[in-house]
N, C-alpha and C positions, 0 to 999 in steps of 0.2 A: 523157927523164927516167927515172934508174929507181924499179923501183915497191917500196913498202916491203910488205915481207914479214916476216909476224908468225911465229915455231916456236912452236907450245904446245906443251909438254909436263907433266910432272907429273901431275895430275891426282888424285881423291880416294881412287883404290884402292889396295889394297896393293903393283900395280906402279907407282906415283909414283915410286920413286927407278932404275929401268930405265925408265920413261919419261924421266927425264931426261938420261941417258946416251944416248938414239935421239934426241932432241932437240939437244942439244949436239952430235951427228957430225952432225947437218944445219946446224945453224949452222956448223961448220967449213968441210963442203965447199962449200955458196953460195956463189958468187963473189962478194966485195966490190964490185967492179967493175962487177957487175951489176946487184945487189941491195940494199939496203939492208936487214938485218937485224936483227930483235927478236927476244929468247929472251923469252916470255912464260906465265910459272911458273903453274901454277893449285894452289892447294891447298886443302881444307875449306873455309879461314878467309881466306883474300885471292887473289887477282890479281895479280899484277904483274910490272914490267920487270924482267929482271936487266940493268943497264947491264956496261959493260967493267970500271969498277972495281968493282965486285961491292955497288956502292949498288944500291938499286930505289924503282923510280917505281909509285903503282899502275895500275890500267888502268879505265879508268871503264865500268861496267858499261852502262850508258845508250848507249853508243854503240861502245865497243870503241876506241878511243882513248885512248894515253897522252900527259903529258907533258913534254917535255922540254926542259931549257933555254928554257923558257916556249914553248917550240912544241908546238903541237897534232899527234902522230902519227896520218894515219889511215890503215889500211892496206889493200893494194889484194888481199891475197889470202892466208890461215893455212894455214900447212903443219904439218899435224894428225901431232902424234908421241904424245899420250895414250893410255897402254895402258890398256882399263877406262875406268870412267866416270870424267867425263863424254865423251870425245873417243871411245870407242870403240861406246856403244850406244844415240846419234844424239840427246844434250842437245844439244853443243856444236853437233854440225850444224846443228839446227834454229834456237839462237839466233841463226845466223850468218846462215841462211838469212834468216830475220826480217830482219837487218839487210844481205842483196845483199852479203852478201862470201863472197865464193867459197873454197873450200878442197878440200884433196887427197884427203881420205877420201870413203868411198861417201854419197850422202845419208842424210838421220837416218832413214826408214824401214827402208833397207835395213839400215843400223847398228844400228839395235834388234832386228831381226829376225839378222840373223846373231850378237850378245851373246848371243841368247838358247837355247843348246843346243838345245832340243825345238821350240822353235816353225819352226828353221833347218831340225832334221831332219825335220820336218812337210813341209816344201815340198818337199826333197827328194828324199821318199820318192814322192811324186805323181809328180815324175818320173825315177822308177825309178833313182834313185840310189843304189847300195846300201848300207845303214847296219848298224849291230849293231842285236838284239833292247833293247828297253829297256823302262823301266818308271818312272813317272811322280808323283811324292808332295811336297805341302806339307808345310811343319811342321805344321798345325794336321791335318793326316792320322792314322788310325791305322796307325799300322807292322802290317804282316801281313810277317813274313819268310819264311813256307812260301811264302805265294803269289811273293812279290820271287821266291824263288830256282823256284820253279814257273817262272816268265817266261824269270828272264837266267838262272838257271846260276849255279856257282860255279866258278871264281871268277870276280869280277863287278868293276866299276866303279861307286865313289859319286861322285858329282861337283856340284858347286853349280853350279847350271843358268846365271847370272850374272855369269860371273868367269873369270877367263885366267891364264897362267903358272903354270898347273895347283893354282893355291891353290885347298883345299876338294876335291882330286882324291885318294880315298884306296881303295884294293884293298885286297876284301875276299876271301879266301880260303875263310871258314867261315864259319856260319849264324849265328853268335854274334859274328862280328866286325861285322855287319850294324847292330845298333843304334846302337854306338859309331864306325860310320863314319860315319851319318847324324848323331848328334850333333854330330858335327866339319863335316861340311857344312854343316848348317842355321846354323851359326855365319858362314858366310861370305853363305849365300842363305838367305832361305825357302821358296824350290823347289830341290829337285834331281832329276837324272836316273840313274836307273841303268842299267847297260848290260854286255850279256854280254861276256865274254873273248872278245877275239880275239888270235891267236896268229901271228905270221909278219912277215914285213918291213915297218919303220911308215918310212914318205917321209914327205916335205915340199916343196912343191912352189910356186914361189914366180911369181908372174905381174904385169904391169905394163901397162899399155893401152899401148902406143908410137903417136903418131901415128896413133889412131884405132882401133887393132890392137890387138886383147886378145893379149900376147904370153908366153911360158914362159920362164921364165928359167932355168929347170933343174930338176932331180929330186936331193935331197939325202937318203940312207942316212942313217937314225938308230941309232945302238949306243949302246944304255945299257949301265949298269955296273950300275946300281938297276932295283927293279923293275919299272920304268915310267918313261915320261918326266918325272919330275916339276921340280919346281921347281930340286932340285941338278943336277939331269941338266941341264937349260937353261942352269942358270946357274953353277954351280961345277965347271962341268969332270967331271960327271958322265959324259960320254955323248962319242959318236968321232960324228962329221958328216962324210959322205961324200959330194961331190959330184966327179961323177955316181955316181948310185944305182946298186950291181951286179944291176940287173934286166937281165931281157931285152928286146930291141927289140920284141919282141908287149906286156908287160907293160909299156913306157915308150910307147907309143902308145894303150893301152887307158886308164893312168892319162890321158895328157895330155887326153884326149878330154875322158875325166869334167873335169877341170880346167876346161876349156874351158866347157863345159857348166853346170858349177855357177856359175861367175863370170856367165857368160850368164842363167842361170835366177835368182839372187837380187840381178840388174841393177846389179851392183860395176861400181867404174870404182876405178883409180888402183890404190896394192898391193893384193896379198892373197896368203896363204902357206894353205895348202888344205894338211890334214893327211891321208893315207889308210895304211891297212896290208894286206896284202896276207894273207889267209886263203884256205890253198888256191887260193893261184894266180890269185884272186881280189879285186881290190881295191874295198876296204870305205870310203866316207866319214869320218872321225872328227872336225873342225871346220874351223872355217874364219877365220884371223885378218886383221882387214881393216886393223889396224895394227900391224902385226911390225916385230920389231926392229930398227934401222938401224944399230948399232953395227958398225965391221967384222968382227968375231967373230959376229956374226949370220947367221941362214942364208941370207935372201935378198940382203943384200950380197955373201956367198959367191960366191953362184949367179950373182948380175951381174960377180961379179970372171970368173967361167970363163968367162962369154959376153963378155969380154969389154968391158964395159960399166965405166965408171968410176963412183965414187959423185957427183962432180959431176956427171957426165950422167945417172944414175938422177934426180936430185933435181933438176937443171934441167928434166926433162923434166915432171915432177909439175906444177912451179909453169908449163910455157909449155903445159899443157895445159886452165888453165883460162881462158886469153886466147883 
């Protein structure tokens, strides 16, 4: 019999509508034949099925169950495409958990903890993984900008401690652009993180357990156009993605390690795309995404296309990993 497989995607952040585009390329590549497939929307204000002719059923919160054609869907396993909350920093997990349905992302512990920039670089840092200088403030904080740039330096990074696809992510250059970054952050979070420039080659490096095996799916070169990888960078064609990365074989084995290592140390299972930059020769931590994007223009489909790996077999591997 096959098992009915729920895609969330959507979800309540400002990557809702790129979550849905990673969600739709997994609904494509599932095999029918396989599987039987629900794209299951989540937004602020409802739940529900997108059926084929583009009607929707809702999804009953009480059980995780839709229905349809008076039948009752229950399904046997969510293939978690939510960029941001809820799917990425460990609601949806936990609900799921609650109700023994199984799904592809890291459990809700580790998924709140890896959302969360500083608590992520906390653990980190314990083991010796190397990160930027940083510096740590609520909204309800007083701003001290000597002391901030005392800490990071300028130029520096403001960033909303809570949040992906680099919204809330803004360089500051001078001591004065410091308040009006923070302004703009705390709009997105009410904690953020600051953190010194780092300067040199920023990877991407995108990993998948295979059959029990935490495995590398490749090292992918980022070239911005902008000043930083931000939001146009990712997403409108800002930025050149290079796989494989023109590091050296010392620098592509020191990275993998770290790689290795962090997915090991913050107990990920299923994707994750591990961001680092290379200062002085040296590569630096920068986050860590445990739901990246599955669109074929994405980097870790990239990275499975050179390894050779198709998107149907990335994504049937997800779902026959948790049987």
């Amino acid at each position: 019999m096959k098992k009915n497989i729920a895609i969330a995607m959507g979800g309540f952040a400002e990557e809702h509508d790129i979550s849905i585009k990673s969600g739709t390329i997994v609904y494509k590549h599932l095999p029918k034949e396989v599987y039987n497939t629900y794209r299951i929307i989540f937004t602020k204000t409802e739940w529900y099925c997108l059926l084929d002719d583009n009607s929707k059923t809702p999804v009953d919160r009480a059980n995780f169950t839709v229905q349809i054609n008076n039948e009752t869907i229950w399904f046997d396993a969510v293939f978690n495409t939510i960029h941001g909350t809820p799917g990425e920093d460990g609601l949806l997990q936990a609900y799921l958990q609650l109700l023994n349905i199984p799904q592809t992302s890291c459990d809700f512990y580790t998924s709140a903890v890896t959302f969360n920039k500083r608590d992520c670089i906390s653990i980190l840092k314990a083991y010796n993984i190397p990160t930027a200088t940083n510096y740590l403030i609520n909204s309800v904080d007083p701003i001290n900008v000597e002391e901030i740039v005392n800490t990071v330096g300028l130029p520096c990074f403001v960033k909303a401690n809570r949040s992906g696809s680099s919204f809330g992510v803004i360089k500051a250059h001078k001591i004065d652009e410091l308040k009006p970054a923070l302004n703009e952050a705390f709009k997105v979070d009410s904690e953020v993180i600051i953190e010194s420039f780092l300067s040199g080659v920023e990877i991407s490096v995108g990993i998948v357990t295979i059959k029990g095996v935490p495995t590398i799916l490749g090292i992918t070169e980022i070239v911005t156009e902008n000043d930083f990888f931000d939001y146009e960078a990712k997403y409108l064609g800002k930025s050149e993605e290079i796989t494989p990365a023109r590091i050296t074989k010392a620098q592509e084995k020191e990275v993998n390690e770290l790689v290795l290592k962090t997915y090991r140390v913050l107990n990920m299972k299923g994707f994750a795309r591990t961001d680092f930059i290379f200062n002085n020769d040296k590569p630096y931590f920068l986050e860590i995404n445990t739901n990246p994007g599955l669109s074929e223009a994405s980097i870790l489909p990239q990275q499975a296309k050179a390894k050779g790996i198709s998107l149907e077999e990335l994504f049937i591997n997800e779902i026959e990993a948790l049987f």
